[in-house]
C-alpha positions as CSV (number, residue, x, y, z in Angstrom):
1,X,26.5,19.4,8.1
2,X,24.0,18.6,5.3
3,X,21.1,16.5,5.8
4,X,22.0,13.7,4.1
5,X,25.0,13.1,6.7
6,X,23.2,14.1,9.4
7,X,20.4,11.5,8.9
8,X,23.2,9.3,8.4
9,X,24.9,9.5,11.7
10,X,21.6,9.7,13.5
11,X,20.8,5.8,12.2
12,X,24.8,5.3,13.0
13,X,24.0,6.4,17.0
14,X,20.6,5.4,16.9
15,X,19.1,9.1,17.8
16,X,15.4,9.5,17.6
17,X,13.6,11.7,15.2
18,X,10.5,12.5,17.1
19,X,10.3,15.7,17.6
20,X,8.4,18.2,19.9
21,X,4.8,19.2,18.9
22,X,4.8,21.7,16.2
23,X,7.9,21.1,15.5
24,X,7.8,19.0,12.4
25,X,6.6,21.3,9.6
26,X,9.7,24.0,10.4
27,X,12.8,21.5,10.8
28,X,11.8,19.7,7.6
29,X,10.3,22.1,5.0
30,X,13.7,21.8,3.1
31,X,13.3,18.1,2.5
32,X,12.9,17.0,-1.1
33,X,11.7,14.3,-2.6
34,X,13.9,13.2,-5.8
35,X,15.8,10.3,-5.7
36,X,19.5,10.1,-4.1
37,X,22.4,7.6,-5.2
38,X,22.7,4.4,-2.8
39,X,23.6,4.7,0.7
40,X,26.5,3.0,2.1
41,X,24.2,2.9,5.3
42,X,22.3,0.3,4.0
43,X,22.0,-2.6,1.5
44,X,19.0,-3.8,0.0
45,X,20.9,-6.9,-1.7
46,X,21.6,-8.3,2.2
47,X,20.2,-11.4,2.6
48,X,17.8,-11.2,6.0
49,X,17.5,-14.4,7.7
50,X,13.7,-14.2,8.6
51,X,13.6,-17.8,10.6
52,X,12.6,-17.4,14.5
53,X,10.5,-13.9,14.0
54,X,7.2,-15.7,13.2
55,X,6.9,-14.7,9.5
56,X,3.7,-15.5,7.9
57,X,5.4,-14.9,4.7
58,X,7.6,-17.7,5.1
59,X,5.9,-19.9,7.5
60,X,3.7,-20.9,4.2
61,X,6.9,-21.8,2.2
62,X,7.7,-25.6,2.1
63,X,11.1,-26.2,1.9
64,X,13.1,-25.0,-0.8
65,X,10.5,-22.7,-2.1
66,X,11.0,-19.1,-2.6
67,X,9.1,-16.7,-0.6
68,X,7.7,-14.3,-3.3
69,X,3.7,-13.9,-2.3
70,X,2.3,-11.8,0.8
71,X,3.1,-7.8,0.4
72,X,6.0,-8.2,2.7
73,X,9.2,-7.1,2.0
74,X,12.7,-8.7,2.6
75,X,14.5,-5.6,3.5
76,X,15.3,-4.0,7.4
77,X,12.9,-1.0,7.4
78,X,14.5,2.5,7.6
79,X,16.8,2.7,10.5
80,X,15.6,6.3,11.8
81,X,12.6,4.4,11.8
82,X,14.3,1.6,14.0
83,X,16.6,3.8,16.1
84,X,13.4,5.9,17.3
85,X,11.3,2.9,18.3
86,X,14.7,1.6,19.5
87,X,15.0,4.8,21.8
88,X,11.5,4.5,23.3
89,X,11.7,0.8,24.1
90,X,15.2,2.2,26.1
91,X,13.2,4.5,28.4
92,X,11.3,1.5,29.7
93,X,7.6,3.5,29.7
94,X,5.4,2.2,27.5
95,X,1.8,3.3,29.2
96,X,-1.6,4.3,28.0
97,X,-0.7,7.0,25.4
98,X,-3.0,9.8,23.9
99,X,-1.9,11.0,19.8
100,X,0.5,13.9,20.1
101,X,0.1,16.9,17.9
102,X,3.0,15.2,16.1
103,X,1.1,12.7,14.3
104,X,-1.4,14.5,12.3
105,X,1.6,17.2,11.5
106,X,3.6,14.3,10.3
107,X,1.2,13.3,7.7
108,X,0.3,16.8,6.9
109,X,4.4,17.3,6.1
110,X,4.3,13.8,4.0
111,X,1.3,14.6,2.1
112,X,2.4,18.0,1.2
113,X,6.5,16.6,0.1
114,X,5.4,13.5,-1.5
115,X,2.0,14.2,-2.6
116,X,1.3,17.8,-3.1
117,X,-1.5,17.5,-1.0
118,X,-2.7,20.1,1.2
119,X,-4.7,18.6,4.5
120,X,-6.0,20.3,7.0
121,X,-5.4,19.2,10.8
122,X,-9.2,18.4,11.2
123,X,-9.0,16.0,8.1
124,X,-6.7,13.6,10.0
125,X,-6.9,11.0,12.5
126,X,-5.9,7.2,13.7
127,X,-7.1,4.5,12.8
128,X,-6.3,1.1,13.1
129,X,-5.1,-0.6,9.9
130,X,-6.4,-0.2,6.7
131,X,-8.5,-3.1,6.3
132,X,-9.6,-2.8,9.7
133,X,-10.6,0.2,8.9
134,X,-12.4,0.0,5.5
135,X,-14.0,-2.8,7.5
136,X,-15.5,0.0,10.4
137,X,-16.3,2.0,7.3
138,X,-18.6,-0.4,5.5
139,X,-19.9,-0.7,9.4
140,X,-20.5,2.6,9.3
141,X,-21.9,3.6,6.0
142,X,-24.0,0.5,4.8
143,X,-26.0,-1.6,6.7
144,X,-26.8,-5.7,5.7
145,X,-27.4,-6.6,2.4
146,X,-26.4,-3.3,0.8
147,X,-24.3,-3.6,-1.9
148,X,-20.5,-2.7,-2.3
149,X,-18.9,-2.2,-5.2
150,X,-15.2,-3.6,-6.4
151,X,-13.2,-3.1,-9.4
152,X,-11.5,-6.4,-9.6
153,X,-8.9,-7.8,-10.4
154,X,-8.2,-6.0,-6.9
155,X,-7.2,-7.1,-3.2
156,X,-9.4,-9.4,-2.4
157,X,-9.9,-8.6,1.6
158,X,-12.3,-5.6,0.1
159,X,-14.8,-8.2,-1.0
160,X,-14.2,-11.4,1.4
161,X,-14.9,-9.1,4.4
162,X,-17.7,-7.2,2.8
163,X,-19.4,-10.7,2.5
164,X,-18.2,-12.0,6.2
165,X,-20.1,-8.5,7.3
166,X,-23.6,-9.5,5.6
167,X,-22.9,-7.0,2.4
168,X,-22.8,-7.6,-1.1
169,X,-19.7,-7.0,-2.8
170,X,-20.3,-6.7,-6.4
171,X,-17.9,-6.7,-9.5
172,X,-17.2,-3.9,-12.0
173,X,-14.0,-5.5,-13.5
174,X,-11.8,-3.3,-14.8
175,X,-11.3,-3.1,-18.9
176,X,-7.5,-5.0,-19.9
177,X,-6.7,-3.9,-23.7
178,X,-2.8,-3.8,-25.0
179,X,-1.5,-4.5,-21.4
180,X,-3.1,-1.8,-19.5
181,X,-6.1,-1.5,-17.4
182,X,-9.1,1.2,-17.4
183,X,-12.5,1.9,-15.2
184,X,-15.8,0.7,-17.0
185,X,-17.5,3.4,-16.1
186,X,-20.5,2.5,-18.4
187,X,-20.1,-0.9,-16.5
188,X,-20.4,1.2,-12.9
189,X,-23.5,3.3,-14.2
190,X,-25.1,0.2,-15.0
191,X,-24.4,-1.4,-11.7
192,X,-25.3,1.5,-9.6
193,X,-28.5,1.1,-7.4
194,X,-30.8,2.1,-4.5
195,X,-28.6,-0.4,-2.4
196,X,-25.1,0.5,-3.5
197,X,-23.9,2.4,-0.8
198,X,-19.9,2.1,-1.2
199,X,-17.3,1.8,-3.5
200,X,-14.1,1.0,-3.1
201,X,-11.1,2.5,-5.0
202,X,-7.4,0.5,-5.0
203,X,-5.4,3.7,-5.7
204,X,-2.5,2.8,-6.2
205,X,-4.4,-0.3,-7.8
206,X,-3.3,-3.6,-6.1
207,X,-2.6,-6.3,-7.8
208,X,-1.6,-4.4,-10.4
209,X,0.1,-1.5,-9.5
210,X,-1.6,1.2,-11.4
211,X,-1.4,5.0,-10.6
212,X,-4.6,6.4,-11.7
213,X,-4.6,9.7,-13.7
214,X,-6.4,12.5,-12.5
215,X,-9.7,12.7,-15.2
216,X,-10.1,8.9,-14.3
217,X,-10.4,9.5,-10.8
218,X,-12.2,12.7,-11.1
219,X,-14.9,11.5,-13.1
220,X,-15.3,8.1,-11.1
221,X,-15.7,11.4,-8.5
222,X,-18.2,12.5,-10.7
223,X,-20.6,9.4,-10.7
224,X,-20.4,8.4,-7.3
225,X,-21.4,11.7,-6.0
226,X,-24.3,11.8,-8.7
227,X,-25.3,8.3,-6.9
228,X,-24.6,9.1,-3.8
229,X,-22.2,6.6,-3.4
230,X,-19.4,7.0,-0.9
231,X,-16.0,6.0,-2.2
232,X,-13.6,4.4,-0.3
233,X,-9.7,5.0,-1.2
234,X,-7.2,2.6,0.1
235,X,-3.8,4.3,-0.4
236,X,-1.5,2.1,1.3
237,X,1.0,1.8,-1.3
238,X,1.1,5.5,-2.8
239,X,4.6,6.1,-1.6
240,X,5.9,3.4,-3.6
241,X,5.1,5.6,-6.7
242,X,7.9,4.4,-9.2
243,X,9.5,5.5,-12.6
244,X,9.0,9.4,-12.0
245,X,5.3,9.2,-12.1
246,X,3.5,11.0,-9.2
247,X,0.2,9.5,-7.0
248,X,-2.7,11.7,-6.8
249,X,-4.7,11.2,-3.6
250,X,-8.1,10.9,-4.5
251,X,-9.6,13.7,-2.2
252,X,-7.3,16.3,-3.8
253,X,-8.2,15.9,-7.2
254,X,-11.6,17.6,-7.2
255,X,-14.3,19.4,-4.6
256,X,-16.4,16.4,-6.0
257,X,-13.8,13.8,-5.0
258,X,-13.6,15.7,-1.3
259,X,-17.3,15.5,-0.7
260,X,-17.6,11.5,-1.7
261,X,-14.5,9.9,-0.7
262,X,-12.4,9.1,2.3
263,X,-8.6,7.7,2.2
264,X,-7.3,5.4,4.0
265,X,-3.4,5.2,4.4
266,X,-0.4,3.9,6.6
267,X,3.5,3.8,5.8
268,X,3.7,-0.3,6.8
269,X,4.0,-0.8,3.4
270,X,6.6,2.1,1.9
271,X,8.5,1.4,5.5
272,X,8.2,-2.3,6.0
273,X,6.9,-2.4,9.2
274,X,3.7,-4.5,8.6
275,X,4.3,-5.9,11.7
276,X,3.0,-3.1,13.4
277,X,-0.7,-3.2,11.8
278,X,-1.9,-1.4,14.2
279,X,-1.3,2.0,12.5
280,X,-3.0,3.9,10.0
281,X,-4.6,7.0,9.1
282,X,-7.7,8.4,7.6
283,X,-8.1,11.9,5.6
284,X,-11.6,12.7,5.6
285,X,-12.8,16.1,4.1
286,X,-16.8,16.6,4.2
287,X,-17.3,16.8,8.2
288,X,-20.7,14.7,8.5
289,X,-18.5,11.6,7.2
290,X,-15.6,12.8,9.5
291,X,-18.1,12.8,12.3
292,X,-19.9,9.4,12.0
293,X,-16.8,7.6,11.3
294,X,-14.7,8.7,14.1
295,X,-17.9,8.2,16.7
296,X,-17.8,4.5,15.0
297,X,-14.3,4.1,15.7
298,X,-14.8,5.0,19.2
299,X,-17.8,3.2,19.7
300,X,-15.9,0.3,19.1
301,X,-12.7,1.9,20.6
302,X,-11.1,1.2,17.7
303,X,-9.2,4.6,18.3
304,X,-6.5,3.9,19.9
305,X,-2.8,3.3,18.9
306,X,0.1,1.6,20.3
307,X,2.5,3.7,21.3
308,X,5.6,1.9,18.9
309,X,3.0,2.1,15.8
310,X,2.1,5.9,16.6
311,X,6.6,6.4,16.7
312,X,7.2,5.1,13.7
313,X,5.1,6.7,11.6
314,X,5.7,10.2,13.3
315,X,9.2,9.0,12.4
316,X,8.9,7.6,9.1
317,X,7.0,10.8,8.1
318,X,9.2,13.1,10.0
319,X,12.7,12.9,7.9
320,X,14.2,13.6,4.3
321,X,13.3,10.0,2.6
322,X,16.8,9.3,1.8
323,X,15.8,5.5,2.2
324,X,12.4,5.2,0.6
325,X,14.1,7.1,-2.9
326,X,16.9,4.3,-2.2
327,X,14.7,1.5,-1.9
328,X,12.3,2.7,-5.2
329,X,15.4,3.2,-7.2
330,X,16.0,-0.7,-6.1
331,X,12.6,-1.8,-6.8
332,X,12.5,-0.4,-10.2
333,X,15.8,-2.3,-10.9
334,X,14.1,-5.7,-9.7
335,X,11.1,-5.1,-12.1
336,X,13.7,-3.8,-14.9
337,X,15.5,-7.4,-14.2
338,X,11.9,-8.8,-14.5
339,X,10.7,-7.5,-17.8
340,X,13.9,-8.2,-19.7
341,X,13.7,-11.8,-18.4
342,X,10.1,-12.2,-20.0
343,X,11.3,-10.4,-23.3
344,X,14.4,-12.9,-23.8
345,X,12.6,-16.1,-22.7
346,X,9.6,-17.3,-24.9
347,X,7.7,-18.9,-21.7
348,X,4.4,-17.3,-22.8
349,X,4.2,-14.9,-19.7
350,X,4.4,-11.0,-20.4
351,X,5.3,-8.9,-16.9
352,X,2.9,-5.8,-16.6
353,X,4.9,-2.6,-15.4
354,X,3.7,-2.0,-12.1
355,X,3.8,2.3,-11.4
356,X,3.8,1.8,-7.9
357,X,4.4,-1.2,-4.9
358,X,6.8,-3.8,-5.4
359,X,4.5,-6.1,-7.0
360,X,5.1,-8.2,-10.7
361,X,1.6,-8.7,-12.3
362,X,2.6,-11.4,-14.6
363,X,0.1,-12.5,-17.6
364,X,0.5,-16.1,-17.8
365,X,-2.4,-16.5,-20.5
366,X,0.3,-16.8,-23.1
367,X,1.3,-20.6,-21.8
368,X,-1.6,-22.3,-22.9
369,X,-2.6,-23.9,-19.3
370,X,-5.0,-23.9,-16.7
371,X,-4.8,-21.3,-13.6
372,X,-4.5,-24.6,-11.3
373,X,-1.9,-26.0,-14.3
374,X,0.1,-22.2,-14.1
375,X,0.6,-22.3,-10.3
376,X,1.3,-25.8,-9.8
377,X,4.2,-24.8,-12.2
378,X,5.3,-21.7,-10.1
379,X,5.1,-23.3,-7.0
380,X,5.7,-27.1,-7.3
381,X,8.1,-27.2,-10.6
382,X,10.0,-24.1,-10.1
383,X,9.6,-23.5,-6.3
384,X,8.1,-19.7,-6.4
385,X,5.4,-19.4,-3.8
386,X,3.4,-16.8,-5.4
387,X,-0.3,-15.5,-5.1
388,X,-2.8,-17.1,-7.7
389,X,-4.2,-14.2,-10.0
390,X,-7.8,-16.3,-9.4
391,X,-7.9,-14.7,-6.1
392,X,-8.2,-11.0,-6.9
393,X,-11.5,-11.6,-8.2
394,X,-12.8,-11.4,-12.0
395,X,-10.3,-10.3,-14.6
396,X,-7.8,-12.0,-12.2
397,X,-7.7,-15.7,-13.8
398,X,-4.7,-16.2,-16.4
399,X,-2.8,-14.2,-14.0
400,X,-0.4,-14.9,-10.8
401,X,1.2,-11.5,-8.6
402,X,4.9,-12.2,-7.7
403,X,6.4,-10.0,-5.2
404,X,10.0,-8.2,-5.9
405,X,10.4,-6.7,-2.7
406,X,13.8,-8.8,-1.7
407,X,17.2,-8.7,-2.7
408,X,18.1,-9.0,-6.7
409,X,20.3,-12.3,-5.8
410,X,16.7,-13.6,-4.7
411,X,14.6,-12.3,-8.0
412,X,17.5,-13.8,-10.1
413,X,17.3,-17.4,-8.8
414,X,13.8,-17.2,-8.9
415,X,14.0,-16.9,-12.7
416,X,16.5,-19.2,-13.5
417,X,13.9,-21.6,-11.7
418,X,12.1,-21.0,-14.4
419,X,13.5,-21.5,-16.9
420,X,15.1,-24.8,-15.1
């Protein structure tokens, strides 16, 4: 039977995919990682009624609005992830629970298949969600009023918690010129000081979904190490790599970039389990770093993982993505949909392709209002609840981030608002 059915008719029975220790890397060295035709498994243009299971995405929607903000997608997550949770929660044992060999060998399998990334065993461990996480970091590597450097327009949780944890979160916006974005890295020599103890990389780049190529990371690499300046990589959308183009984890792409960074990762995002934010995972290559940050996760015992979160990853990481290529090739349809829309309608907004997530950076300087004026017209006139671009930091006003992860019936009526 080939894989593809097999998988099949395990989501059909609702078999689990966990495997025994050791196991993973020899049962699943044939997966691949190019894109497959749709499954008649699953439909990503199903409509998922979301009302009773405590949304926050749509708990902020007034009536009538369309849900199209948080990074939460509209889709049921992978159902080998579902059916081995599923099988777990039928045994009726849910105890205290050490990390089984399986988990670190699950992300050593992904990284290699998706990535090209060799880790080592010792690289990996737990942790418990990425911001949470980057949060222990900054605890760990800075102490009060040292400074932590963001390249905004970016997620703006790297610099409202580095100010809630008595650091300094300073700005080196990135460069926007002919609808792409670049490092200032004379901008980030400039900034550097004795105090400026982290930086923080968005890799894939969130709001915007940038991939960034290897000499841009290695020669960020380059300077922080020069500086002694640790760099944080938050990862969490690299699987939803899009168009072809690959991610390059920042670690791998030079000795440099192993001795100064750290990545921080989790599949909640590629998977659709945010729910569970409990899980994540750390690579981290120099040993002394390894060291102190996994002492300050158990200090705090922040090391720990539910049992449900530590099964579906294992399982998410732990099968041919038959699903994920599925749900990209959707994705990419949605913002295909979403840049012809701004091409054949003169509404002053030009979409900016996003390489990876499922999130529309939309340049809304074209329409002549104020950021307050261009939301109010999202959200009140057309009924889009969307995140305001003003958030992400500088670079971020003129802008507003609409989220494609939902059916194409859904990204279709939410243009026609607009131009209603």
């Amino acid at each position: 039977m080939k894989r593809r059915s097999f998988l099949k008719g395990m989501a059909a029975a609702g078999a689990t995919t966990l495997l025994p220790a050791g196991a993973v890397g020899g049962l699943l060295s044939a997966c691949k990682n190019e894109a497959q035709p749709a499954s008649p498994a699953w439909s990503f243009d199903e409509i998922i009624d979301r009302s009773g299971t405590w949304s926050i995405k749509y708990n902020r929607a007034k009536e009538g609005q369309l849900a199209m903000w948080i990074a939460d997608m509209d889709f049921k997550t992978d159902p080998v992830v579902s059916a081995a949770m599923r099988e777990r929660i039928d045994r009726d044992v849910i105890g205290y629970t050490y990390m089984p060999d399986d988990f670190a060998a699950a992300i050593q399998h992904w990284q290699r298949m998706q990535h090209n990334y060799e880790v080592p065993t010792e690289w990996i461990h737990f942790c418990p969600g990425v911001i949470t996480s980057i949060n222990q970091a900054y605890l760990t590597f800075s102490e009060p009023g040292d400074k932590i450097i963001v390249q905004t327009p970016v997620y703006n949780p790297f610099f409202d918690y580095a100010r809630k944890l008595g650091r300094i979160p300073v700005e080196n916006p990135l460069i926007f010129e002919d609808g792409h974005y670049r490092m200032d890295f004379d901008g980030l020599e400039r900034l550097i000081d004795k105090r400026t103890k982290i930086l923080v990389l968005c890799n894939p780049q969130n709001p915007a979904g940038i991939l960034w190529p290897r000499e841009t990371l290695a020669r960020l690499a380059e300077i922080c190490d020069r500086h002694g300046v640790l760099v944080i990589s938050d990862e969490i959308h690299s699987d939803l790599n899009l168009f072809g183009k690959p991610h390059l984890p920042f670690c791998s792409v030079s000795d440099t970039a192993a001795r100064v960074g750290i990545i921080f990762s989790s599949p909640s995002k590629s998977f659709n389990f945010a729910g569970l934010a409990s899980i994540a995972y750390c690579i981290i290559p120099d040993e002394e770093k390894r060291t102190r940050y996994m002492d300050g996760l158990e200090n705090a015992k922040l090391a720990e993982a539910s049992v449900l979160s530590a099964i579906a990853l294992i399982a998410a990481y732990s099968h041919e993505p038959v699903w994920l290529n599925d749900l990209k090739k959707y994705l990419e349809g949605n913002i295909l949909r979403v840049e012809e829309f701004f091409r054949e309608h003169e509404l002053g907004i030009r979409a900016i392709r996003p390489e990876a997530s499922f999130l529309c950076w939309l340049d809304c300087r074209g329409m002549g209002l104020s950021q307050k004026e261009v939301v109010d017209w999202f959200q009140e006139d057309a009924g889009v609840l969307i995140n305001n671009g003003a958030m992400y930091g500088t670079g971020g006003e003129g802008f507003i981030r609409l989220n494609v992860g939902c059916p194409r019936s859904l990204v279709d009526e939410a243009l026609s608002r607009l131009v209603r």
